[in-house]
N, C-alpha and C positions, 0 to 999 in steps of 0.2 A: 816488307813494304815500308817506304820510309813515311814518318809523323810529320805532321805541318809545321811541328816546330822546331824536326831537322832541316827541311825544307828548307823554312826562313833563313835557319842559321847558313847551311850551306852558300844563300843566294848573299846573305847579307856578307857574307866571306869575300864574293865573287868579285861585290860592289866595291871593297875595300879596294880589292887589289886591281881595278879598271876605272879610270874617269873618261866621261865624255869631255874632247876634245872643245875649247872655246871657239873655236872660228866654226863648229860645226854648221851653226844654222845660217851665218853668211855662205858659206862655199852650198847648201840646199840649197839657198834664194838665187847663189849664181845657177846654178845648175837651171833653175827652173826657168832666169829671165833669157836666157841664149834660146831661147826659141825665135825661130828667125820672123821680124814679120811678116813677111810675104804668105808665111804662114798661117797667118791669122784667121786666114775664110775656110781653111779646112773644120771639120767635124771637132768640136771642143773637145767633146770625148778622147779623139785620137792626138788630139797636143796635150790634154791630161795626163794620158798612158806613158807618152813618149818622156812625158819631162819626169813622171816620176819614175821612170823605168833607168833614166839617165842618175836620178839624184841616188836611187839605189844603188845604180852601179858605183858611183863616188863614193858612197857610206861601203858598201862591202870590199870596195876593193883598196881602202887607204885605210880602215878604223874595226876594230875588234870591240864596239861598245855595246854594253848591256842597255838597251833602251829603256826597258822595264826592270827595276830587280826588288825584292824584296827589302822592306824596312822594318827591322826586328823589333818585336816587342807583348805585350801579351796581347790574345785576339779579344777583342770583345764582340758584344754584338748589335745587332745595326740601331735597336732603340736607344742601347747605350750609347752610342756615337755620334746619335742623331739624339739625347738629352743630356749629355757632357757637355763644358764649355773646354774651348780649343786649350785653356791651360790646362785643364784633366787630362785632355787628350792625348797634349805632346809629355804630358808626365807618365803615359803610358809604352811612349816611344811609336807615338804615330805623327805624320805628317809634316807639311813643313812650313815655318813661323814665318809669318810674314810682318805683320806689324805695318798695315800702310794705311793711310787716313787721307780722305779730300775732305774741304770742308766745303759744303754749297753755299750758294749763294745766300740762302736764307738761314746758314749761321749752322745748320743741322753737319752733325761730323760723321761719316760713316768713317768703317774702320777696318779693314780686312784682316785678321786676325791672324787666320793661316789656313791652312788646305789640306785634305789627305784626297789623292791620287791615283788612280787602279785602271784595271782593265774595263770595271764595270762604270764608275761613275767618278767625278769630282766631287769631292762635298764641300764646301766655302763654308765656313765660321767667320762672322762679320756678328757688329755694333753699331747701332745708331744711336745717336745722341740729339736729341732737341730741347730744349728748353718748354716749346709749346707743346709736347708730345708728340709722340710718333705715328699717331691715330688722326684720322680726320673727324668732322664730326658726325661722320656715320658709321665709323666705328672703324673703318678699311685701313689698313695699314698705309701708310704715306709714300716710301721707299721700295721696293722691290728688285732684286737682282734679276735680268733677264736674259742674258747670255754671256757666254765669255769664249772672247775670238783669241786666234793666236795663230804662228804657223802651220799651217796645213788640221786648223783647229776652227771650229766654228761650232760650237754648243749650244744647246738652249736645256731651259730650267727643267726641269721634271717633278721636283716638290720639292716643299719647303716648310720652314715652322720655327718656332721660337719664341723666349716668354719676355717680357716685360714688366717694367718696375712697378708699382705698386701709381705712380703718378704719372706714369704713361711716357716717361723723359726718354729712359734707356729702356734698348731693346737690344737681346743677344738671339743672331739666328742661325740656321743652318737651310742652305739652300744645295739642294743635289742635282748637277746638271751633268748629261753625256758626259763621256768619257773625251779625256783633250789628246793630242798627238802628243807623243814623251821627247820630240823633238823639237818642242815650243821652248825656247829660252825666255818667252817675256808673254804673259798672259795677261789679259788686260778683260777686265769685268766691267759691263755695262748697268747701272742703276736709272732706275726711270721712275718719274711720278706724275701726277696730273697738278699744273697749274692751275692758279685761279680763274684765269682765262679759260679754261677748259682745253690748253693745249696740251702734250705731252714733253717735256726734259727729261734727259739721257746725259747720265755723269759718266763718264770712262773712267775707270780705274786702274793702270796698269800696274803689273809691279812682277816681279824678277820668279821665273817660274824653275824648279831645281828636278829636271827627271830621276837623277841619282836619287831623289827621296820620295818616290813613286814604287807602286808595290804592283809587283805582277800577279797572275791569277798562280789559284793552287791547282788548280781541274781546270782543263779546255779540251773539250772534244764535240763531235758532233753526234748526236743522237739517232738522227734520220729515221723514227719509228712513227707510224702512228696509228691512230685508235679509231674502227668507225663507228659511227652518231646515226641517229636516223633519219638527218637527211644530211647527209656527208662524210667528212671528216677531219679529224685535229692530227696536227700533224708537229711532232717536238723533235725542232730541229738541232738545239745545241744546249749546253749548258758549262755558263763559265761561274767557276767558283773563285772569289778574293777572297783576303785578309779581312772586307768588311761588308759583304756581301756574296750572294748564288743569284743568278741570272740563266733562266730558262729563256729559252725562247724558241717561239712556233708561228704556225698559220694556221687558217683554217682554209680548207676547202668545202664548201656547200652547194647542194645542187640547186641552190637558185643565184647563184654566186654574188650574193648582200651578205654584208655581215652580219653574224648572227645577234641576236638580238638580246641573247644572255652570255656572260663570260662563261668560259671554261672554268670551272672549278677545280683545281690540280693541286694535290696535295707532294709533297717531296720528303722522302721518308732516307735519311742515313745510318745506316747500322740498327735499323727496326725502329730508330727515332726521328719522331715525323720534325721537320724544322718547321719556324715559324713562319707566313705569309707577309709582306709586310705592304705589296702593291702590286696589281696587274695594268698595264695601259699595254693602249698600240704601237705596233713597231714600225715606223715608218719605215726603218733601214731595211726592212723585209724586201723592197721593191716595189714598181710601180704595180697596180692593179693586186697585189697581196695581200690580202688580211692580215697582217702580221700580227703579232702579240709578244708582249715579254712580261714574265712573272717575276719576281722578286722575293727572293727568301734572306732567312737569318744566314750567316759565316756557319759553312760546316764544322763539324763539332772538331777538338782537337786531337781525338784520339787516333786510331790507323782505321783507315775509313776502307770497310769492306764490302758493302753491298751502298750501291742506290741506287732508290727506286722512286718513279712519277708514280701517281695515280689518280688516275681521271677521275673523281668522284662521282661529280653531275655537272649536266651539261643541258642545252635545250631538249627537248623529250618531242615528238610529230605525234599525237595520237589521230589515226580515221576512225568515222562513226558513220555506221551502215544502219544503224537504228536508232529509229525514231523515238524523243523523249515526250510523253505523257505530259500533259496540260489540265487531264481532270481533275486533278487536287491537287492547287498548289498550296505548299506549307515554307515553314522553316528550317522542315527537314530533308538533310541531303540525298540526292540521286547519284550510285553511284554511274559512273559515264567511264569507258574507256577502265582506265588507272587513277581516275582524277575524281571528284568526287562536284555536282553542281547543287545550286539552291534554285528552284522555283518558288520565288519569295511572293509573289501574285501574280493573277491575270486581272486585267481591268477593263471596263468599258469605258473608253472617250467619244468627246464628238465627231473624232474621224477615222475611229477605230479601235483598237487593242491597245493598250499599254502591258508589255509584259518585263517583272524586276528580276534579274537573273543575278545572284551572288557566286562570286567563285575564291578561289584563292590569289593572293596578288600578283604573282606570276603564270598563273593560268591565263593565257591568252584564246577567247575563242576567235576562228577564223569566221571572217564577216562577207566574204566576198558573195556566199551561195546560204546566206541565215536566212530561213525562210519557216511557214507557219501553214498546217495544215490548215484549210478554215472553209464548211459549207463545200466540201468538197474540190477545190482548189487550193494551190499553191500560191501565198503569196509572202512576195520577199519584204524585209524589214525596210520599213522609210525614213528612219530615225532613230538612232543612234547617242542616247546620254553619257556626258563624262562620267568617270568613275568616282565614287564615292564611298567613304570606309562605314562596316557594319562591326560593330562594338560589340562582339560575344557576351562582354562583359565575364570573360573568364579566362584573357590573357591574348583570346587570338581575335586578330581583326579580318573580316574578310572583305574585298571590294565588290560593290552591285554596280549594278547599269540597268538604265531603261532602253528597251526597246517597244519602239514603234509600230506597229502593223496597221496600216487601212486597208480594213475588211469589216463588212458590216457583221459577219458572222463570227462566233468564237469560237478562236483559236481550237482545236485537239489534239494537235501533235509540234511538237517541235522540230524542223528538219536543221539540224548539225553537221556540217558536213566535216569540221575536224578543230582541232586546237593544239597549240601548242603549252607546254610546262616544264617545271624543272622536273627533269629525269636523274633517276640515279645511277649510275654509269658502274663505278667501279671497278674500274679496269687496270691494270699492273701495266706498267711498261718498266723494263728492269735496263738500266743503265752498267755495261761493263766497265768496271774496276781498273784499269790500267797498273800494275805492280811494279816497282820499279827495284832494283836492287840497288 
């Protein structure tokens, strides 16, 4: 099996001996503007296909270029990369220096530093400079990068962070946005703030973008396995590994087809060593009407990477409840319900009925649609519904109550529950094959 750090070398070999050609990204732009227009009222979709199915054809059948290749150097890992500033970085032998500064209007200098490049993300290293600082005065950062367009590229941010001087003047950040097309020769970063007016300003930034020093992934395949939940299922569709980054990525499917209302908790284990999590959001690129999802882990390790494996930990739990909870004594002590444990913290008499305080845990959701209260022999449902409010053990763990409502002149005897939801704990393997390569 070869190491990630034959890997590099071999690609970075590759990269010596191939350049992308300079006219490439005008002869794409012709390619894509010779769509005729007469054309134009056809389905966008199908002059999308057409024109890039064209510019393909020109790229494979005139140029032998590595779009992607590897850029050597030692792997770090993504806090470190995301808390280096871009000269530690590029003295590692990552990414590539840019050095470009607009100054705005109001005197404030950004400064684009440089970039490192992949399959999974961009990450921008940038400077602001102000004299008045870089803070407003409610504290919000002033400046923010929010996308960066380019040939057949259109990104937007995904996170971001970075420290500041002691007086608030300079700030050094790192913003990570989608991944850009490696056939961008000129990438151009959008900065935005709020005027005094309360309008919004947009500074463009372009500056000269280098694929040759762009890194491709070490692992790309698809997964297609998935795990089922109790009302549904998670489904892990791919996973790509860089130089500075793992990107899982899945959907859910659920039998009420909303998205679920707790993330998947998914651990990713390399060679029996779990990596570290660094972010979960949505995936929009999943498709229309998809739940998507993509996880975020640390750069797999450097050694020859033998086994990995997902594992579902926990995930939303459905518990039903066929029996009725007890209202004769309520205390401070737990009832247990289901797998989940509840409080009956009191019943009370009001002027127009019951007040009953139910503690649970903070993920325990009970379902409200059928909550209802034995009382004088009738059935009656909850009329009021209190926000949640935290209970202070006062021995580390907080749990949240809520008041419910009943009007009924008689007192409550029975609780009718008809179900809730909570974190379950799943644990489940999904084992990822190895690809060997000699």
């Amino acid at each position: 099996m070869t190491t990630i750090e034959e890997r590099l070398k071999e690609h970075k070999q590759a990269l010596n001996m191939m350049q992308a050609p300079s006219e490439l990204e005008s002869r794409l732009r012709n390619a894509l503007e010779q769509v005729p227009a007469k054309k134009r009222t056809m389905n966008k979709a199908v002059i999308w296909a057409a024109s890039i199915a064209a510019a393909l054809f020109l790229i494979i059948g005139t140029y032998q270029y590595p779009a992607l290749a590897y850029y050597g150097g030692k792997l770090l890992n993504s806090s470190e990369l995301n808390s280096l500033s871009f000269a530690e970085v590029a003295e590692q032998g990552y990414g590539q220096t840019i050095n470009k500064s607009k100054t705005l209007p109001d005197g404030t200098v950004i400064t684009i530093n440089g970039i490192i490049s992949d399959e999974n993300a961009l990450s921008l290293y940038y400077t602001v400079d102000r004299q008045e600082g870089v803070f407003d005065e409610h504290g919000s950062f002033r400046y923010y990068p929010d996308k960066i367009q380019g040939f057949l590229s259109n990104s937007m941010m995904k996170s971001g962070g970075g420290n500041h001087s002691k007086d608030e003047t300079h700030f050094e950040g790192v913003s990570k946005f989608d991944p850009v097309s490696p056939f961008s020769r000129t990438l151009t970063v959008t900065y935005s703030t709020w005027l005094d007016n309360g309008k919004r300003a947009s500074y463009p930034i372009p500056f000269k973008y280098e694929a040759n020093k762009a890194m491709k992934s070490i692992i790309k395949q698809n997964i297609s396995k998935s795990v089922p939940v109790d009302q549904g299922s998670i489904h892990y569709d791919s996973i790509t590994a860089s130089p500075t980054s793992t990107i899982v990525k899945g959907h859910y499917e659920m039998d009420d087809e909303e998205y679920p209302r707790f993330d998947a908790a998914t651990k990713l284990y390399v060679n029996g060593t779990e990596l570290k999590a660094s972010m979960m959001r949505g995936d929009e690129s999943a498709g229309k009407d998809i739940m998507g999802f993509e996880l975020e882990y640390d750069v797999l390790p450097t050694d020859k990477i033998e086994t990995i494996e997902l594992v579902l930990y926990s995930f939303m739990g459905f518990q039903k409840l066929d029996t009725p909870i007890s209202l004769t004594t309520p205390s401070d002590m737990s009832i247990k319900v289901g797998k989940e444990k509840l409080w009956i913290r009191s019943v009370t008499k009001t002027d127009t009925g019951y007040d009953i305080v139910i503690a649970r845990k903070q993920f325990t959701i009970l379902k409200t649609d059928n909550l209802s209260v034995q009382a004088g022999g009738k059935v009656v449902p909850v009329s009021s519904i209190s926000t949640a409010r935290p209970w202070d053990l006062k021995n580390g763990n907080i749990l949240w109550e809520q008041t419910y409502s009943f009007n009924t002149k008689d007192k409550p005897g029975l609780l009718l529950l008809d179900s809730f939801q909570y974190i379950k704990t799943y644990n489940k393997k999904v084992s990822i094959p190895v690809k060997n390569e000699k």
